[in-house]
C-alpha positions as CSV (number, residue, x, y, z in Angstrom):
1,X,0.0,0.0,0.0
2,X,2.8,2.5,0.7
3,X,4.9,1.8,-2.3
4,X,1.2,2.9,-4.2
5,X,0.6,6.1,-2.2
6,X,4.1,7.0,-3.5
7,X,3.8,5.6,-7.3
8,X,0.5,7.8,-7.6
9,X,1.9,10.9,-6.1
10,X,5.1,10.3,-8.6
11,X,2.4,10.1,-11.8
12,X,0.3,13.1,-10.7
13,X,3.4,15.1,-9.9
14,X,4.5,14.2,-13.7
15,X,0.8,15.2,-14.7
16,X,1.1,18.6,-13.2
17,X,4.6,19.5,-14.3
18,X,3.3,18.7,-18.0
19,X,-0.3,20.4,-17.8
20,X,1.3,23.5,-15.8
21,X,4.3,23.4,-18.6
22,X,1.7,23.5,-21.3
23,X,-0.4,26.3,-20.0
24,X,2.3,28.1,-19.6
25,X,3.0,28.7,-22.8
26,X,-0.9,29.8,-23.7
27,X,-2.3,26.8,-25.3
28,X,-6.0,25.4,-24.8
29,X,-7.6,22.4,-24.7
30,X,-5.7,20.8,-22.2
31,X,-8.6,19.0,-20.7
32,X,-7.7,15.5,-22.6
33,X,-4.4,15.4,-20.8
34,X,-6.5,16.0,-17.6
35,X,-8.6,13.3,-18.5
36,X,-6.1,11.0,-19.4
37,X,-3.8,11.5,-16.2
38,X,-7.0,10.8,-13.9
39,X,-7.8,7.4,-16.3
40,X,-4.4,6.3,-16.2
41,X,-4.5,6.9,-12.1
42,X,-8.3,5.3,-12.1
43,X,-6.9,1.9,-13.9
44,X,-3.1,2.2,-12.3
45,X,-4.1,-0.4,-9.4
46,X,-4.3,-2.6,-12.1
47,X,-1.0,-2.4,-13.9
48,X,0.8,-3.1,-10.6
49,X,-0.4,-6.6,-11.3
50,X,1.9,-6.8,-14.6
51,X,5.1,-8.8,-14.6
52,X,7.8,-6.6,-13.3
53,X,10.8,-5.7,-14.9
54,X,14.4,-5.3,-13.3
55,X,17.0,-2.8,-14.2
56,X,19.4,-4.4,-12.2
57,X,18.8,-8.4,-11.4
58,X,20.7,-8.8,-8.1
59,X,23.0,-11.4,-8.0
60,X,24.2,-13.8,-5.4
61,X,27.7,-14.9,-4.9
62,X,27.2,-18.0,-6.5
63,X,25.4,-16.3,-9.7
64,X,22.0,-17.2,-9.2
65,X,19.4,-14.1,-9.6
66,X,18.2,-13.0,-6.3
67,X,14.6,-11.0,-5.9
68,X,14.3,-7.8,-4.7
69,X,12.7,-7.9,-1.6
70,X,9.4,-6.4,-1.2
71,X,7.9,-4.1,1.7
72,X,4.4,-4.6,2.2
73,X,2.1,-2.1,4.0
74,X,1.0,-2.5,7.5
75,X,-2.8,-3.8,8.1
76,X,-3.1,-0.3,9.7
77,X,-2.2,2.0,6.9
78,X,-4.3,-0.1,4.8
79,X,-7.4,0.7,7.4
80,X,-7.0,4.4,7.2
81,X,-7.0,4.2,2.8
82,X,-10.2,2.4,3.4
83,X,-12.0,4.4,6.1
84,X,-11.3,7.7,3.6
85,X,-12.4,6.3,0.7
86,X,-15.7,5.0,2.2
87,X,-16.3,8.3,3.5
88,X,-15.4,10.2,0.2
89,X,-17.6,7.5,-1.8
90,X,-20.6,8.3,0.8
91,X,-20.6,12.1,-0.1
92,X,-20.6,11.0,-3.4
93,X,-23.7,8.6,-3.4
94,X,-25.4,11.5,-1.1
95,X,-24.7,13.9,-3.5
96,X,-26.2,11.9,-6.6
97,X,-28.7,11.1,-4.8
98,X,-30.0,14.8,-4.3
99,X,-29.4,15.6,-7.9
100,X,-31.5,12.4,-8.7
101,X,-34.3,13.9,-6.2
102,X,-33.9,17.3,-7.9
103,X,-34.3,15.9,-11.8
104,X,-37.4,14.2,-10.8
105,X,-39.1,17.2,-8.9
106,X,-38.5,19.4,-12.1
107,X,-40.8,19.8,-14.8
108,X,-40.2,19.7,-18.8
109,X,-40.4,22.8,-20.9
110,X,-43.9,23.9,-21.7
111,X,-43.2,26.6,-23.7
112,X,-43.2,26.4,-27.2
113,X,-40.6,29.1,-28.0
114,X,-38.8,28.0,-25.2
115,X,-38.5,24.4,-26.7
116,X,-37.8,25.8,-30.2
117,X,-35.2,27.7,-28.7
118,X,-33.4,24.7,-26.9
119,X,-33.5,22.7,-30.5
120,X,-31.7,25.6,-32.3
121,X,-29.0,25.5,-29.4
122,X,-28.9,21.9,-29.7
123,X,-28.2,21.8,-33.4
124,X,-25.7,24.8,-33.2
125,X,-23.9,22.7,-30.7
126,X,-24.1,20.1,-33.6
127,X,-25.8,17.5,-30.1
128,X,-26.5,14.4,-31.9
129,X,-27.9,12.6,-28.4
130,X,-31.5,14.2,-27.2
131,X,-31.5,16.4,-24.3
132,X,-34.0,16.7,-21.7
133,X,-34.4,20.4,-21.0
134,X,-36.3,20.6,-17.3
135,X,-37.1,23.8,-15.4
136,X,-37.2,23.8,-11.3
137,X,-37.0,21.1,-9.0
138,X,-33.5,22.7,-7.4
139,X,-32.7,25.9,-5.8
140,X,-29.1,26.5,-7.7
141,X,-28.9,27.8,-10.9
142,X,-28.2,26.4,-14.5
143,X,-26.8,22.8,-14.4
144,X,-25.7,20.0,-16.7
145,X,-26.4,16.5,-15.3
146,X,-26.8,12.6,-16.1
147,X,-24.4,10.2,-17.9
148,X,-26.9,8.0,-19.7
149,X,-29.8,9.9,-19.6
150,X,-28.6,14.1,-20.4
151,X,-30.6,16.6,-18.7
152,X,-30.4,20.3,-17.9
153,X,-31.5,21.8,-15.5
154,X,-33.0,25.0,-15.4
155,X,-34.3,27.6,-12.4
156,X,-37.7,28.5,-11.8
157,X,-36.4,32.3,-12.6
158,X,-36.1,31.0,-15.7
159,X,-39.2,32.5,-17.5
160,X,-38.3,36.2,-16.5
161,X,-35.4,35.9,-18.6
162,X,-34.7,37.6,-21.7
163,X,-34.2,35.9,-24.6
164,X,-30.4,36.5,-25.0
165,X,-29.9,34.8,-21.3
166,X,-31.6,32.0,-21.9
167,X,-30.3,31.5,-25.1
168,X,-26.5,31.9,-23.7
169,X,-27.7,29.6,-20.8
170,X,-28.6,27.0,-23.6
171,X,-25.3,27.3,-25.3
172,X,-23.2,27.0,-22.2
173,X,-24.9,23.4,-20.7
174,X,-25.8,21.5,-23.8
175,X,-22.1,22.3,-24.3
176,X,-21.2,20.6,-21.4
177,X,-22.7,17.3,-22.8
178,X,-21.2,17.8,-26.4
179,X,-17.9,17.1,-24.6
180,X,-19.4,14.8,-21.9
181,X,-18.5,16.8,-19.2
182,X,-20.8,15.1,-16.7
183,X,-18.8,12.1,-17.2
184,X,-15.7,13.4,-16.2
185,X,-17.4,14.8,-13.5
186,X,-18.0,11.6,-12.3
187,X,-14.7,9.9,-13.1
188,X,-12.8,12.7,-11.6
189,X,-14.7,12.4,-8.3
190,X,-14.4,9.0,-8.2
191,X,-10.6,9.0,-8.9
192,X,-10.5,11.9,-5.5
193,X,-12.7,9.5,-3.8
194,X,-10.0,6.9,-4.5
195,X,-6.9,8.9,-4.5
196,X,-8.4,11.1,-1.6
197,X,-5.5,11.1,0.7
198,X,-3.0,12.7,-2.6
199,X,-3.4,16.6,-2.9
200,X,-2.5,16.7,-6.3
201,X,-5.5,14.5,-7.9
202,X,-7.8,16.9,-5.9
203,X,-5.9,19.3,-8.3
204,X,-6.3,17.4,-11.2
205,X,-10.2,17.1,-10.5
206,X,-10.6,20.8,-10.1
207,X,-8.4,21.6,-13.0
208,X,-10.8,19.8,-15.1
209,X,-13.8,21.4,-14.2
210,X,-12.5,24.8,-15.2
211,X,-10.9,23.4,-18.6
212,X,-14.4,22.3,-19.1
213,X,-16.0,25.5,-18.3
214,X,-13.5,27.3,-20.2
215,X,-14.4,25.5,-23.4
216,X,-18.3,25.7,-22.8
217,X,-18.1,29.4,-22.5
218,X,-15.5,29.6,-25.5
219,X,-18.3,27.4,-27.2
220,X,-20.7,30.1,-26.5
221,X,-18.9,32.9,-27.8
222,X,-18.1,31.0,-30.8
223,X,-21.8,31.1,-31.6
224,X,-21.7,34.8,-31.7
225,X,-21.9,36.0,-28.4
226,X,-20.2,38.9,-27.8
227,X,-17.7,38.9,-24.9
228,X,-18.6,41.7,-23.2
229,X,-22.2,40.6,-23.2
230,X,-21.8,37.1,-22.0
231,X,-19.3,38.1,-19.1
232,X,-22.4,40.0,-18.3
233,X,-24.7,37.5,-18.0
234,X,-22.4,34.9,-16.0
235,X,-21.7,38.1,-13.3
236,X,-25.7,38.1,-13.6
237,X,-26.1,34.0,-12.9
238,X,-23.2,33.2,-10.7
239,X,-24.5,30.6,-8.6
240,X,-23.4,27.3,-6.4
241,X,-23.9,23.9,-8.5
242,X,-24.4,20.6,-6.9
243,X,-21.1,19.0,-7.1
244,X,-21.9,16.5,-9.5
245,X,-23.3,18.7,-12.1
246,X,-21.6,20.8,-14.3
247,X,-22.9,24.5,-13.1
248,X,-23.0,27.8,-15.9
249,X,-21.4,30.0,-13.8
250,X,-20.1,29.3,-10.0
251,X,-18.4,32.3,-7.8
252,X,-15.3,30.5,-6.8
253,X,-14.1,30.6,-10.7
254,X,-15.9,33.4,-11.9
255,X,-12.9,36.2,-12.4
256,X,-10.6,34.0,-14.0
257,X,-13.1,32.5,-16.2
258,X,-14.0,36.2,-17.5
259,X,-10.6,37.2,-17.9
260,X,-10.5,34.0,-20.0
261,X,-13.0,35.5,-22.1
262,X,-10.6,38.5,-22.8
263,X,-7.8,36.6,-23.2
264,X,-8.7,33.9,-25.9
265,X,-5.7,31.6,-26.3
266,X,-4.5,29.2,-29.1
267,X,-4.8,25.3,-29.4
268,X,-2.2,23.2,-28.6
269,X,-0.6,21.3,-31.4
270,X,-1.8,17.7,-32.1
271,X,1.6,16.3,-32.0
272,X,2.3,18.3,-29.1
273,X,-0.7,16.9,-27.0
274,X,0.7,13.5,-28.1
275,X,3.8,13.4,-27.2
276,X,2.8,14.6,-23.1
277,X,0.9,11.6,-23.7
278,X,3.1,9.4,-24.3
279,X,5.0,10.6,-21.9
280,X,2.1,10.2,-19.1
281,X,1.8,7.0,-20.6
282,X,5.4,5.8,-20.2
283,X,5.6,7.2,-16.6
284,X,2.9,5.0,-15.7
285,X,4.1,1.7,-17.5
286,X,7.7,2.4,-16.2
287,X,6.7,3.0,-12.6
288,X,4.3,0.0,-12.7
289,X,6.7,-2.6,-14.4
290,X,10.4,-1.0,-13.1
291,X,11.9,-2.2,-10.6
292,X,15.4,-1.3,-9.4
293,X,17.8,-4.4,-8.4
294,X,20.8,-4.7,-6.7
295,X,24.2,-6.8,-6.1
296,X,24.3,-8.9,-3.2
297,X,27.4,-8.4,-1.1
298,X,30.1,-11.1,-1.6
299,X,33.3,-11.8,0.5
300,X,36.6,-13.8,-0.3
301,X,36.6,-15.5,3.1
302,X,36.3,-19.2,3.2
303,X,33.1,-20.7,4.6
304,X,33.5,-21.6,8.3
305,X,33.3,-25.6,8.4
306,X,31.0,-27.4,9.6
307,X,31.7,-28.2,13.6
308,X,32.6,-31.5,14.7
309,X,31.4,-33.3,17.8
310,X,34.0,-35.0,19.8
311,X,33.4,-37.5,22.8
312,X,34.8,-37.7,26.2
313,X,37.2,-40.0,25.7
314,X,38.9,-38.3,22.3
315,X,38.7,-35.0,24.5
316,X,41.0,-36.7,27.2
317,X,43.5,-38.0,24.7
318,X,43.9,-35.0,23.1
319,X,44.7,-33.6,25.8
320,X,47.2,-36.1,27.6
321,X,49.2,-36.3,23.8
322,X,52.8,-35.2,23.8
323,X,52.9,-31.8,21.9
324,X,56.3,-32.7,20.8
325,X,56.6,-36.5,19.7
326,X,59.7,-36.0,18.2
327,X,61.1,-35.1,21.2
């Protein structure tokens, strides 16, 4: 269990260096790395089962290949990983099951406009999978939910809306299920849930969330919002989310998502984003498979021989024998 808590924090640390690296130099659409670093974590207890590799086979003094000893974990450490990730996993199930309460307390669009309205957005967004658009149920604001079945869900102070809000409210959460945000949502909280104890996933997990907000509201103004107008509206709608929903606009991120907006960046290369793969990738394999050996000591001293057992009576003769027989 130890020698995982410290392979995990060694591939997330290699994730961060690569994604901080990258955004850096101005680049968007990082958020496949992100997803691909919190797969690679979600499946690594896996790969630990593969046949190991050693740099270095440690060898006795008589040639034969020694193994590398291994450390396992103490009963107790392995208590504690469970204990949080029950308790992360709980707040989990609670908080789906309030988003499930809250999708089946709202009510579908009845609104003919209003329906027209979320089809155009829809086919904008070029959706291919239906969309069930649902107003009230929840006291938040604007949210993207569901895996299998996609909903959004809207506020009751939906109605008083003008047409250019709803419209960019539209735009922003079917976005979120073009790119399957919800998903992620769910992956990346399971992979915290999981990983709950190593700071860096919680990064990883939060990281994503913005790179997907980023690219919904990058989505909106691609549609011809202008930027001005849309900051606007998010300032207007900044509201708290349930956590495993993808919320329009939430305070803790709105500056830096507006200052996004005036700062529009470039994408990253394709060959570019591969190669960090790859090199997430091979961080993982190595770590899991890589195993560092090492030469057992050896000395030139003779083996002791074996003892001998003597009996009374040859203990008393060697003892009266003349030290000197030629004498």
């Amino acid at each position: 269990m130890s020698a995982l808590i410290v392979q995990t924090l060694g591939i997330s640390l290699v994730a961060l260096l690569v994604l901080v690296a990258l955004e850096r130099r101005g680049w968007r659409g990082l958020g496949f790395l992100q997803r691909l670093a919190l797969v690679i974590l979600l499946v690594y207890p896996a790969l630990v089962w593969l046949p190991k590799w050693h740099v270095l086979p440690a060898v006795s003094a008589a040639g034969e290949t020694v193994a590398t000893p291994s450390h396992g974990a103490g009963g107790w450490l392995l208590a504690i990983w469970l204990t949080g990730v029950l308790a992360h996993a709980g707040r989990l199930v609670l908080a789906m099951a309030k988003l499930a309460r809250w999708k089946n307390a709202a009510g579908s669009l009845t609104d003919e406009n209003d329906r027209t309205l979320a089809a155009e957005c829809a086919g904008a967004l070029g959706l291919r999978r239906p969309v069930d658009v649902r107003i009230g149920g929840h006291p938040g604001g604007a949210a993207a939910c569901g895996v299998w079945r996609p909903v959004v869900l809207l506020p009751r102070e939906w109605t008083g809306w003008s047409v250019e809000t709803k419209r960019a409210v539209l735009l922003h959460e079917l976005g979120h299920h073009a790119s399957r945000d919800p998903l992620w949502r769910m992956v990346s909280l399971t992979v915290a849930a999981v990983y709950w104890f190593n700071p860096l996933v919680w990064w990883l997990a939060a990281r994503l969330q913005s790179q997907a907000e980023f690219a919904c509201d990058a989505r909106v103004v691609g549609c011809g919002f202008r930027v001005d107008r849309y900051a606007h509206i998010l300032c207007d709608l900044a509201s708290r989310a349930p956590a495993t929903a993808m919320g329009m606009a939430t305070p803790g991120g709105l500056e830096q998502r507006v200052r996004m907006l005036q700062r529009p960046r470039g994408a990253a290369a394709p060959l570019l984003l591969g190669a960090a793969a790859v090199v997430l990738g091979a961080c993982a394999l190595g770590v899991a498979v890589l195993r560092p050996g090492r030469i057992a000591a050896t000395t030139d001293a003779p083996p002791a021989p074996a003892a001998s057992v003597y009996t009374p009576e040859e203990i008393g003769t060697r003892q009266s024998a003349d030290p000197f027989p030629a004498d």
